[in-house]
C-alpha positions, -999 to +999 in steps of 0.1 A: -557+826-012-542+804+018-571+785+036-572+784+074-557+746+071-533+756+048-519+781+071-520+757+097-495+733+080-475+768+072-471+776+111-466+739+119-432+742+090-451+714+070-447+704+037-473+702+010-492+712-023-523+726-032-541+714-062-567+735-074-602+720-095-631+730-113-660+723-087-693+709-107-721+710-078-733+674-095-697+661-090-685+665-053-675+631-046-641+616-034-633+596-068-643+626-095-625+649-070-593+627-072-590+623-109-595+663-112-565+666-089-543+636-105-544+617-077-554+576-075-587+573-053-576+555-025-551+579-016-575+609-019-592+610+016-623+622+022-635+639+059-667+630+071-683+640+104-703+620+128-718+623+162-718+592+188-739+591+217-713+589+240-681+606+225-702+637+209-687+649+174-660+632+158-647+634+122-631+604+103-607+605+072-613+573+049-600+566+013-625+579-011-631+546-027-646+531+007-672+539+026-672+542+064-681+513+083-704+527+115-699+500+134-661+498+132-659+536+142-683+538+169-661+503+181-632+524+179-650+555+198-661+537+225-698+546+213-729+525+214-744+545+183-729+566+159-745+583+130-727+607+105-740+645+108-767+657+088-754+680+055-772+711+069-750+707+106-719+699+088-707+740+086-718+748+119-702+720+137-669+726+112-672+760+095-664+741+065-694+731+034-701+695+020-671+688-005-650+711+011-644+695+048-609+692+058-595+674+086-575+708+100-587+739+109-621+725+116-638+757+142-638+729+172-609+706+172-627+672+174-609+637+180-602+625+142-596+590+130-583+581+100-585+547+080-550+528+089-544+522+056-533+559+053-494+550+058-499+523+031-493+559-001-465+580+002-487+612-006-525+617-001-549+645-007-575+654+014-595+692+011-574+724+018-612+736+036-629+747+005-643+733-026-621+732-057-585+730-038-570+698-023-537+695-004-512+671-008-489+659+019-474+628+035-495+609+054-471+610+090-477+652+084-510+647+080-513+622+110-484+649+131-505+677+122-538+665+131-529+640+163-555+615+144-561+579+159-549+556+129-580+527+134-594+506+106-624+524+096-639+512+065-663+486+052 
């Protein structure tokens, strides 16, 4: 079954793969994630979404062996304050659930940012908009697909 992001990249004529996984409810992170798939953690990007006080919603792609420096993204969002979203907003801000969050097809299109260091792999995976199935694509499809701010996000 094609998620709604992978039939996005589909209309968009992009390139990529999708890597199924056995989801363990314990195990959701970035890093177990990545070694199911057989990809290296810092090229297996996690989406996370947070609300500023001035800029509203906004959802961030960081390597999933950083964490997300607040200050740096609400810098970067022109916000005072920025906090991530609670778990119980995430799927009705994004129609997606925690672990499975991707960065396209998201209900609202919200500005995304994603950690510079993105054009540093030559493939990354982030989630195809469910749990247990990543996609992997280059990071300029990724960036073309999604129109994401490239900004120096993490910690």
């Amino acid at each position: 079954m094609k998620t709604i992001a992978a039939r996005m990249l589909d209309q968009l004529r992009i390139s990529y793969e999708l890597r199924a996984y056995d989801v363990n409810e314990d195990e959701l992170d970035a890093i177990t994630v990545a070694h199911k798939v057989g990809m290296p953690p810092e090229a297996t990007f996690k989406t996370l979404v947070a609300r500023g006080d001035k800029s509203g919603v906004v959802m961030t792609c960081i390597p999933g062996d950083q964490e997300l420096d607040l200050k740096k993204l609400a810098a970067v969002t022109s916000n005072k304050k920025i906090d991530l979203v609670a778990v119980r907003e995430i799927q009705g801000l994004t129609g997606y659930i925690r672990g499975g969050v991707s960065p396209l097809g998201s209900k609202k299109k919200y500005p995304l940012y994603i950690d510079e260091t993105v054009v540093l792999h030559d493939k990354l995976s982030v989630s195809a908009g469910q749990r247990g199935l990543q996609m992997i694509l280059s990071p300029q499809d990724l960036i073309d697909a999604t129109q994401a701010t490239l900004a120096d996000l993490t910690k």
